[in-house]
N, C-alpha and C positions, 0 to 999 in steps of 0.2 A: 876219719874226720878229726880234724885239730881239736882242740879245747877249745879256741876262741870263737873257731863256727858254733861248735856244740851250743858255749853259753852265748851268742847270739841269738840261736834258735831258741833256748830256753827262756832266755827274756822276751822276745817277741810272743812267745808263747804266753806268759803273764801278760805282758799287756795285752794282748788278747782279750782274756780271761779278765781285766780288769774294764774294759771295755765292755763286757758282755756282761760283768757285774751291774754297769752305769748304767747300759741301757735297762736293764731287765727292772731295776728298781723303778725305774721311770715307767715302766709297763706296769706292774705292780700298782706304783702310784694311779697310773691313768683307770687301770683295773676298778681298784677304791673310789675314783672317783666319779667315773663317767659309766659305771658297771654294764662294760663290756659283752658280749655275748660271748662264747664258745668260737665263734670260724675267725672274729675280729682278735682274738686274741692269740689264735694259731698263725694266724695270718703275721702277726709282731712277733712272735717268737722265733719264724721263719726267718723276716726281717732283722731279726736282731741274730742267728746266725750270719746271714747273709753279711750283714752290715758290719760284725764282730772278723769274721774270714776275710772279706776283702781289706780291711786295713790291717789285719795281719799279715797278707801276703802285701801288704803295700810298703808295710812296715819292712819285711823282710826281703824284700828286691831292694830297697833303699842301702838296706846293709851291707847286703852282699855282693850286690854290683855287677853279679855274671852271674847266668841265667836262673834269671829272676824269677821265670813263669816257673821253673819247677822248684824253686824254694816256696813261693809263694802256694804249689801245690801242696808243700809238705806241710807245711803250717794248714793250710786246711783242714791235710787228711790227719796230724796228730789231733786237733783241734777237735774231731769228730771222735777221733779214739778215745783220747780222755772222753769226753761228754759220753760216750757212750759204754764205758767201762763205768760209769761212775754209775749211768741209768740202768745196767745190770746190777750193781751192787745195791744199787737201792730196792729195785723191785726183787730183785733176787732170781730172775731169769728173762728169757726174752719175751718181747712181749705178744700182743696176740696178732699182729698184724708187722708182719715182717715188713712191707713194701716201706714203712714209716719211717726207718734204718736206713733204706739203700736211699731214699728220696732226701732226708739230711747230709749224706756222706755225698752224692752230687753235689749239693749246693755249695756245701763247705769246700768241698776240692775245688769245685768251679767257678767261686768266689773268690778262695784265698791266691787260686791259679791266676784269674782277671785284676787282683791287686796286683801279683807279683810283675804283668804284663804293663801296667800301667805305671808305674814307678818308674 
């Protein structure tokens, strides 16, 4: 892998992540405001993966120009790594319901794969 793919993918990867910062604040906010219940606010957090993965693989088919759907995979599937290295560092292991993990890393791959397709 070149440098210039690398930091393609790295930056798309921030925006991402900057992305995912924008909406969540605005969940946050709706949170504070409208005081949400527990499934409506999993329901947005879902949503805001989803929505955070598909313009990142949109973002990243855009760049790369040739075959899209699996850059647009890979940006999912690191997309889900961090987030999900980061939810082990915090809790300090995994958590008590595994199927939670595999049901994120689908959406994330399967999103940021449907961005990279639609670019």
């Amino acid at each position: 892998m070149q440098i210039n793919t690398l930091w393609r993918v790295v930056r798309t990867l921030i925006v991402t992540y900057v992305i995912s910062a924008v909406l969540l604040a605005a969940l946050s906010f709706a949170l504070f405001q409208f005081h949400l219940r527990e499934p409506e606010v999993n329901a947005a957090v879902n949503a805001v993966y989803i929505l955070s993965c598909l313009l990142g693989g949109l973002i990243a088919g855009k760049t790369m120009k040739t075959r899209r759907f699996l850059w647009g995979l890979l940006i999912g599937l690191l997309y889900f790594l961090f987030l999900f290295c980061m939810s082990m560092a915090q809790s300090g292991g995994m958590t008590a319901e595994p199927i939670r993990p595999l049901s994120v890393l689908a959406m994330c791959a399967l999103s940021g794969m449907a961005g990279g397709m639609i670019s």
